[in-house]
N, C-alpha and C positions, 0 to 999 in steps of 0.2 A: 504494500500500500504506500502509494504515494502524497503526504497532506504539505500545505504550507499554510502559514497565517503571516497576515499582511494588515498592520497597520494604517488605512489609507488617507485619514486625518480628512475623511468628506467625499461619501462616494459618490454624491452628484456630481462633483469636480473632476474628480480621477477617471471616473467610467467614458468621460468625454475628451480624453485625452488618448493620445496616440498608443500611450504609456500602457491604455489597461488592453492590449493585443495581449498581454500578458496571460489573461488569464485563458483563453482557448491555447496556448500554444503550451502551457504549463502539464495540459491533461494532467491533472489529479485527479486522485480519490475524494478527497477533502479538501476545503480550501475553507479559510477563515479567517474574517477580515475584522477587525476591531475600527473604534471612533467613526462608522457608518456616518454619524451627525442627520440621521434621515430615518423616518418610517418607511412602512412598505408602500403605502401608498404615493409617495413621489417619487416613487424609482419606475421609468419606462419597462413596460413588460419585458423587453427583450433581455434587461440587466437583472431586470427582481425574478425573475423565473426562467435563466440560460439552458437552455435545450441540453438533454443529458443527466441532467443534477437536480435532485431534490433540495429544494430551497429554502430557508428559515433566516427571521429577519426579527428584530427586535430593538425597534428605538426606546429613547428617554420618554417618559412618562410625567416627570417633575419638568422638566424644562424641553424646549422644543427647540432639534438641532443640535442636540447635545452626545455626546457619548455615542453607543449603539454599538450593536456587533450584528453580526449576517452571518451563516453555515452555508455551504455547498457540498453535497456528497453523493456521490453517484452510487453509493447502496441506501438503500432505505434504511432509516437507524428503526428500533425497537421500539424507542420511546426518544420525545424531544419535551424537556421542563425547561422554561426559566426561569433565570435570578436564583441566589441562594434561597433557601428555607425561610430563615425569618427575616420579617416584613421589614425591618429596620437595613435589612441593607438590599431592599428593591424601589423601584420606580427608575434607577439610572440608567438601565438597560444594556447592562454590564456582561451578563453570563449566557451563554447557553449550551445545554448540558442532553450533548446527542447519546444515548447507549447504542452498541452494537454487541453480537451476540462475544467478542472476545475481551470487549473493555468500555469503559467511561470514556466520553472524550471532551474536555472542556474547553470552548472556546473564550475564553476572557479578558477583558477590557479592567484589567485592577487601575482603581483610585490613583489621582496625581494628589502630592502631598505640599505643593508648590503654593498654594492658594493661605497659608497661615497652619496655627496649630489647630484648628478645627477639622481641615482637611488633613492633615496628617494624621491624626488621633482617628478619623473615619478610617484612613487607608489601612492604617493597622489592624483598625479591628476586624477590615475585611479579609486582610488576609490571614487573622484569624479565623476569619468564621468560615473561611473556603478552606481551612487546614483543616477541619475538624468534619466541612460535610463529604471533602475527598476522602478522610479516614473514613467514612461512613460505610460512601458508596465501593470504596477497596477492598471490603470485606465481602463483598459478593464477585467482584471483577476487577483486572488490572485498571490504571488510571493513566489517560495521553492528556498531558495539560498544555495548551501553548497560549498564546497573548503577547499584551504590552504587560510587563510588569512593573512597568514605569521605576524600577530597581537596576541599577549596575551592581553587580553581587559585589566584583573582586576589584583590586586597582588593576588588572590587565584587563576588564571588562569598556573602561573609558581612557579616554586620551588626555586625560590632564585629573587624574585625583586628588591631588593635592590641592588643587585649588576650589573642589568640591567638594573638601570635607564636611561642609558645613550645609550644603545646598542639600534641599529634597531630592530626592534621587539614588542619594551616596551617603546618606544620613549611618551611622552607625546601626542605630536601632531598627532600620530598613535591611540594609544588609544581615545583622542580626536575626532578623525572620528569616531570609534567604537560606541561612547557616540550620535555622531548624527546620526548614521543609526540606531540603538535604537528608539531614538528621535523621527525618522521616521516611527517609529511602527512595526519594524523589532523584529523579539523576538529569544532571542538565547534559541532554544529549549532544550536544554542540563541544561541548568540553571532553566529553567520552571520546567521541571521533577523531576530534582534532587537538585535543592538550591545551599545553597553555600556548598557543599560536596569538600572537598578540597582533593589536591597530586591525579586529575584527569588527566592528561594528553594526548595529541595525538603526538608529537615530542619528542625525545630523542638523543641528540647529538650521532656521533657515537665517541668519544672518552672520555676518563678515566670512563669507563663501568657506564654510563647516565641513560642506560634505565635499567640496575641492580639496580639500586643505587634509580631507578625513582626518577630522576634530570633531572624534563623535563619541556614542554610547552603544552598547549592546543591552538593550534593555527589553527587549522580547525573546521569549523563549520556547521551547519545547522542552517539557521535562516530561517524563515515563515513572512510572512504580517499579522498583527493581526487581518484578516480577517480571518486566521484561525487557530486562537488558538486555538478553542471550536474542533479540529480536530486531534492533536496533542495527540495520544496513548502511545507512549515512544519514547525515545532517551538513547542512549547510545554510550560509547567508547570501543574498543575491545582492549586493549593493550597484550592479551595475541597473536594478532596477530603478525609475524612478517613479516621480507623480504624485508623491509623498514624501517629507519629512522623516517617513520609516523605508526600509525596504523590505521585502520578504523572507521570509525564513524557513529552510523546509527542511520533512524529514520520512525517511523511507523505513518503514519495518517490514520485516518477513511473515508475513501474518495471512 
């Protein structure tokens, strides 16, 4: 199986760019886009529903144009839920939570902590509350998690740490989650494959030309339950994609 998830930072924008030829020529399995910034209804049929793929689409609720994530998957999953379980961390249109018959697979859009301590103190707690309902769902099947995590785990993850120590992003106590969903037996696929390969990126500011300069973050991921590491064929990041702020991120299992 072949999935990616892509960041697109506004898919009215991106889908009408040259840029998104990407996604027919990708042939996936899965494809999964975070920051959609759009319901289903203003998406042209030909983009909300691409021939081949079963489609799932879930904007903001609290604010219009915000957030969102979209699934593409050319098997029909078992069952599609959104948003975590409790109510206190839905309306942003953050999750969606395809099953198929060999595992969970979470497409997620986690909280920027960039907005003051309010928004930080939210991010945390979601990414507690998505530690605890992926432990949930683990107990019945393996768990494929990818997104923005709006988190650089390591100092080889960005291109200037030291000067981020302090910035949301790079925050200790951000990273510090990172270290225990690890912990948890989570495995950042990208690091398995490839080591510590460093000036990898998947984010590039758009200002004083970032992604020229690749002065960026690796902030989306793919991580797997290390029930299926032995599964785990490659991974890889596409920076030479553009049309976003992110580029794509993908990853192949034998499954």
């Amino acid at each position: 199986m072949k999935l990616y998830s892509w960041n697109v930072n506004g898919f009215r924008a991106v889908c009408k760019k040259p840029d998104w030829n990407w996604f027919t020529v990708v042939d996936a399995d899965i494809i999964a886009l975070q920051e959609t910034k759009a319901s289903p209804e203003q998406i042209p049929e030909e983009h909300r529903s691409p021939a081949g793929y079963n489609s799932y689409w879930l904007g903001s609720t609290v604010k219009k144009g915000y957030s969102g994530v979209a699934a593409f998957t050319k098997r029909p999953p078992l069952n599609v839920t959104e948003e975590l379980p409790s109510p206190e961390w839905q309306g942003e249109g953050r999750l969606l939570h395809l099953e198929f018959p060999e595992f969970h697979f979470f497409n997620v859009y986690f909280p920027n902590g960039q907005m003051g301590e309010q928004r930080l103190n939210y991010k945390l707690g979601y990414y507690d509350a998505f530690l605890e309902f992926s432990e949930t769902c683990r107990k019945q099947k393996p768990i494929v998690v990818c997104g923005d995590f709006n988190t650089a785990h390591k100092p080889i993850d960005l291109a200037r740490p030291k000067e981020n120590e302090e910035t949301s992003g790079f925050l200790p106590i951000e990273r510090e989650w990172l270290d225990k969903f690890v912990a948890h037996g989570y495995i950042d696929t990208f690091r398995l494959v490839h080591g510590d390969i460093p000036d990898q990126y998947s984010w590039w500011s758009f200002r004083m030309r970032a992604r020229e300069r690749n002065v960026g973050w690796r902030i989306d991921y793919f991580f797997v339950s290390s029930e299926l590491q032995n599964k785990i064929r490659n991974a890889w990041i596409e920076p030479a994609v553009t049309g976003s702020d992110h580029c794509p991120i993908g990853l192949e299992l034998d499954i």
